[in-house]
C-alpha positions in Angstrom: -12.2 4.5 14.5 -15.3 4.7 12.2 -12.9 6.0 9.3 -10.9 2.7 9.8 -14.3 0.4 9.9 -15.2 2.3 6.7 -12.0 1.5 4.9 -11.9 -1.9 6.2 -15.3 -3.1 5.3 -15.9 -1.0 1.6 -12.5 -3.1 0.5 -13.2 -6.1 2.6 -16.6 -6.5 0.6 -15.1 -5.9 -2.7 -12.3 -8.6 -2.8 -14.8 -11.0 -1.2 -17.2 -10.3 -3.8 -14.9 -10.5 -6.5 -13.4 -13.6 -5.2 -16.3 -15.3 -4.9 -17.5 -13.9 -8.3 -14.2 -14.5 -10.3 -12.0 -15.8 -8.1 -8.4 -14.9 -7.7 -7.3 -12.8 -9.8 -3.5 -11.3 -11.0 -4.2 -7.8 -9.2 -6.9 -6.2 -7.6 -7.2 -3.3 -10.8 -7.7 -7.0 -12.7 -11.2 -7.3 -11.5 -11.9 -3.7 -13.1 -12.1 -6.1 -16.6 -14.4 -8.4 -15.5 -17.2 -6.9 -13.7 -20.0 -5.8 -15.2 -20.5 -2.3 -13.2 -17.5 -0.9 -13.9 -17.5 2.1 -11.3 -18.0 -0.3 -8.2 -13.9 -0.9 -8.4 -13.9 3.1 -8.6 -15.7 2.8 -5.4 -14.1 0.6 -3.7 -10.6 2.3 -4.3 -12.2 5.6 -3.1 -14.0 3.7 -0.1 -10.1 2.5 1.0 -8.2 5.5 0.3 -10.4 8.8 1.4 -11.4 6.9 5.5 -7.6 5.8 5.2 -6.9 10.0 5.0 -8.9 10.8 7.2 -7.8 8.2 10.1 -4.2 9.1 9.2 -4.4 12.2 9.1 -0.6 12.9 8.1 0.5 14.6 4.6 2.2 11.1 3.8 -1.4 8.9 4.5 -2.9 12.1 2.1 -0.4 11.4 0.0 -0.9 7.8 -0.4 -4.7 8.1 -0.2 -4.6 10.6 -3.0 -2.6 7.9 -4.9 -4.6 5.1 -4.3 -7.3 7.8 -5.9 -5.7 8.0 -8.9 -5.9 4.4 -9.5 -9.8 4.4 -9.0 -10.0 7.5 -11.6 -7.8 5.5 -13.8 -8.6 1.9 -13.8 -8.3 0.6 -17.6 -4.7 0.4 -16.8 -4.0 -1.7 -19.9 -4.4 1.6 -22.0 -1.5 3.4 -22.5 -1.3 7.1 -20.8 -4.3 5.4 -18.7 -2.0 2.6 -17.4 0.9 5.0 -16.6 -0.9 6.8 -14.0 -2.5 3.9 -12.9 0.6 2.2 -12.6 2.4 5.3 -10.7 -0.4 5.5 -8.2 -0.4 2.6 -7.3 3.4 2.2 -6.3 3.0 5.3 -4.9 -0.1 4.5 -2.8 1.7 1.7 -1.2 5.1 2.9 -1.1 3.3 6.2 0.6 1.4 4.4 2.4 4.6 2.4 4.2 6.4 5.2 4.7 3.7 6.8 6.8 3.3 4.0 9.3 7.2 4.0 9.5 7.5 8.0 9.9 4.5 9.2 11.0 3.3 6.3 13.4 7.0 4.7 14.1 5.5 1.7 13.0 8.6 0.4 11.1 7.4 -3.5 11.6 4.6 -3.0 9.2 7.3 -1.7 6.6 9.7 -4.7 7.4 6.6 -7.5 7.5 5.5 -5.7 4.0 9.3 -6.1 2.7 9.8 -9.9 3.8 6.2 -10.6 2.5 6.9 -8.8 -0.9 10.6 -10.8 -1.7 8.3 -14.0 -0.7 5.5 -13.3 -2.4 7.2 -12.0 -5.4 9.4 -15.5 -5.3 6.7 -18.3 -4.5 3.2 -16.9 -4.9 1.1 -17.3 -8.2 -0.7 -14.0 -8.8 1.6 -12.2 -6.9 0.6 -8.7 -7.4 -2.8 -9.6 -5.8 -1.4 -10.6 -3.0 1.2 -7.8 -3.0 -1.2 -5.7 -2.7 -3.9 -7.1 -0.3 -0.7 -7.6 1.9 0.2 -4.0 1.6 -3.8 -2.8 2.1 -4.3 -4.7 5.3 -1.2 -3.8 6.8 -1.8 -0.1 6.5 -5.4 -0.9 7.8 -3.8 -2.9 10.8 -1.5 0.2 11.7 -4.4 2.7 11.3 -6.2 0.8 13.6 -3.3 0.4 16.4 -1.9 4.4 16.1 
């Protein structure tokens, strides 16, 4: 459980921080341009993913973690070659990360509440992405936490 609390509370922290600083933003990678330390969103990525690994403990949460790495190592994602791999983590990293809670956990309600919220989000929400993605980090915290 103290891999989970880890994860939890180094993202936690971060969006709160960066909500309060800046407030909502269009993606979580989106705070990378406006804080002042750059290597804290770095840190927060890599305080998700790695606990997240480690709870899991599966090749697909490795997998996903490792992806969600990737977009920590690589967060000016409006650079070109930068923005590719950030990009490609960071589908992968959630789309990694769901199939592990359906296939390694059996777990397939996160996957279906992550699809329903996605087409609604993607329809209705301002800022989407952000909450795409906030969905998709909680909900593989939540079944972390339950497996």
């Amino acid at each position: 459980m103290i891999p989970e609390i880890i994860s939890i509370t180094v993202f936690t922290l971060y969006i709160v921080a960066i909500v309060i600083i800046f407030g909502i933003l269009k993606s979580v990678s989106d705070s990378y341009y406006h804080i002042k330390h750059k290597i804290f969103f770095t840190l927060a990525l890599w305080g998700f993913a790695v606990p997240a690994m480690i709870a899991g403990g599966t090749v697909l949460m490795f997998l996903a973690g490792s992806a969600i790495c990737f977009v920590g190592a690589t967060p000016a994602f409006k650079m070109k070659h930068e923005g590719i791999v950030h990009y490609i983590g960071a589908v992968s990293g959630i789309i990694l990360g769901m199939a592990s809670m359906w296939l390694d956990f059996g777990l397939w309600w996160i996957v279906a509440i992550m699809a329903v919220g996605f087409v609604i989000l993607r329809w209705k929400a301002t800022n989407y992405t952000y909450w795409i993605e906030l969905l998709a980090f909680y909900l593989i915290l939540l079944g972390l936490i339950i497996s």
